[in-house]
N, C-alpha and C positions, 0 to 999 in steps of 0.2 A: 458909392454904388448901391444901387435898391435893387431887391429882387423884383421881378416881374408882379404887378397887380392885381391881372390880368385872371379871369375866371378859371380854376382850378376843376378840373373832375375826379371824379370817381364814379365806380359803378353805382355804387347805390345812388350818389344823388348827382346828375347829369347836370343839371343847372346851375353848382355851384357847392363849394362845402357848406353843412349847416352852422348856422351862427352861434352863439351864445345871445340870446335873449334877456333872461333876469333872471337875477339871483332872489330867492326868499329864506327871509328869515324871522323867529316866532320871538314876541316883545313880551314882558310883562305890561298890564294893559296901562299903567301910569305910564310908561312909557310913549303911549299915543295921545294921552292928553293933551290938552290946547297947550299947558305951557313947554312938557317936552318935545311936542311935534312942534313949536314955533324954532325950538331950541336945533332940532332935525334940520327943518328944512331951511334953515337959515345957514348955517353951515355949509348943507350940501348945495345952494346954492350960491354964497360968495365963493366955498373955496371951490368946486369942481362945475359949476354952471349947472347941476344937475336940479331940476323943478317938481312942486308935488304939480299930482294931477288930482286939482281939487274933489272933481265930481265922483273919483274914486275913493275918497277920503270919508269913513265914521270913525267918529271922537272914542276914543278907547279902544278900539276895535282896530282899524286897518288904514294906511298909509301908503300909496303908492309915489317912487319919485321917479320920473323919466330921467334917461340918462342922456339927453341931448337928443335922440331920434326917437319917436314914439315908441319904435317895437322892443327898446331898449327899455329896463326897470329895474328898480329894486324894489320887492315885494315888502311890504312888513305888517306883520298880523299879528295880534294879541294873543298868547294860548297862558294858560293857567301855570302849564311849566314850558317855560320857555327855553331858546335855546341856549346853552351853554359852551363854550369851549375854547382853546389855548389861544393867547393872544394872537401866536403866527397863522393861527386857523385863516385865510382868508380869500376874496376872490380879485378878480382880475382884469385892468383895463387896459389896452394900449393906446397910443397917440402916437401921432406923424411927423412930429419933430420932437430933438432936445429944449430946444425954446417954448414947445408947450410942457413939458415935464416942467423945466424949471418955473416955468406959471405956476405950476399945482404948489410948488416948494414954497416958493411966495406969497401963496396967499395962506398957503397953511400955516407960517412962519406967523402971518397977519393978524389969521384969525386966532392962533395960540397966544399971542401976547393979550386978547382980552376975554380968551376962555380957555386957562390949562388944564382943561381934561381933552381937550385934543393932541393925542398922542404921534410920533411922526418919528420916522424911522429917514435919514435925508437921503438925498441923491447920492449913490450910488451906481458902482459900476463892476460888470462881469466879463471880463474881457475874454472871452471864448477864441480871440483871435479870428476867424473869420467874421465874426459878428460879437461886438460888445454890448450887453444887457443892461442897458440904463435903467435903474428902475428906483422907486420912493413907495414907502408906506403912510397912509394915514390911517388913526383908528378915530373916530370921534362916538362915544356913546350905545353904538349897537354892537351887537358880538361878534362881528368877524371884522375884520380889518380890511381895506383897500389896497392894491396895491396897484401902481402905475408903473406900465414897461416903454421905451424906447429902445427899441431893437436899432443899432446900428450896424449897418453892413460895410463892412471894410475890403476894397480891392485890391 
């Protein structure tokens, strides 16, 4: 059983709840060089399908990757001190099935046997009883971690 899809209100926004957009966050500028941004976006495009958009892209400087839908991103900009913080610091994506979760497991699994600095926390589950929270972490190279949810609704 799913919950309804179906466009939610509120007062303040009639049209629909607001989205989550992109997340940003501040790199040391070696970081956005050609070799570690090949090392970025090569990652986050086998394991997650997510792509840079190149015309937003200066070398040292700033990195954008769409996450599958244009108004979706992850920001990443160079700043002198950069961001810092605990591994479980991190942000948040969901997907429409188990079988796309265990994608992400797989190829992260993939891409770790030829670059272990990608970190992976596995499939997992939170069994809330009306709904069980599937969910996986990835960290690859920038400071907050990934994490992938599968909400199951149980009848």
């Amino acid at each position: 059983m799913t919950p309804s899809l179906g466009p939610q209100s509120h007062r303040f926004y009639p049209t629909g709840p607001p989205r989550f957009n992109h997340v940003a966050m501040s790199l040391p500028a070696d970081l956005l060089g050609q070799e570690s941004r090949t090392e970025l976006c090569h990652f986050f495009d086998q394991v997650l399908g997510f792509t840079e958009m190149p015309t937003m892209t200066e070398d040292r400087r700033r990195l954008i990757l769409g996450c599958v839908h244009w108004d979706q991103f992850i920001f990443l900009i160079a700043e002198n001190e950069p961001m810092q913080c605990p591994r479980m610091d991190h942000y948040g994506f969901s997907v429409g099935s188990l079988d796309e979760l265990r994608g992400i497991q797989e190829r992260a699994e993939a891409f770790r046997k030829e670059d272990d600095r990608l970190e992976l926390i596995d499939l997992h589950v939170d069994d809330q009883g009306m709904v069980k929270i599937h969910s996986l972490y990835v960290h690859y190279l920038l400071p907050l971690t990934c994490e992938f949810q599968y909400w199951e609704f149980v009848a």
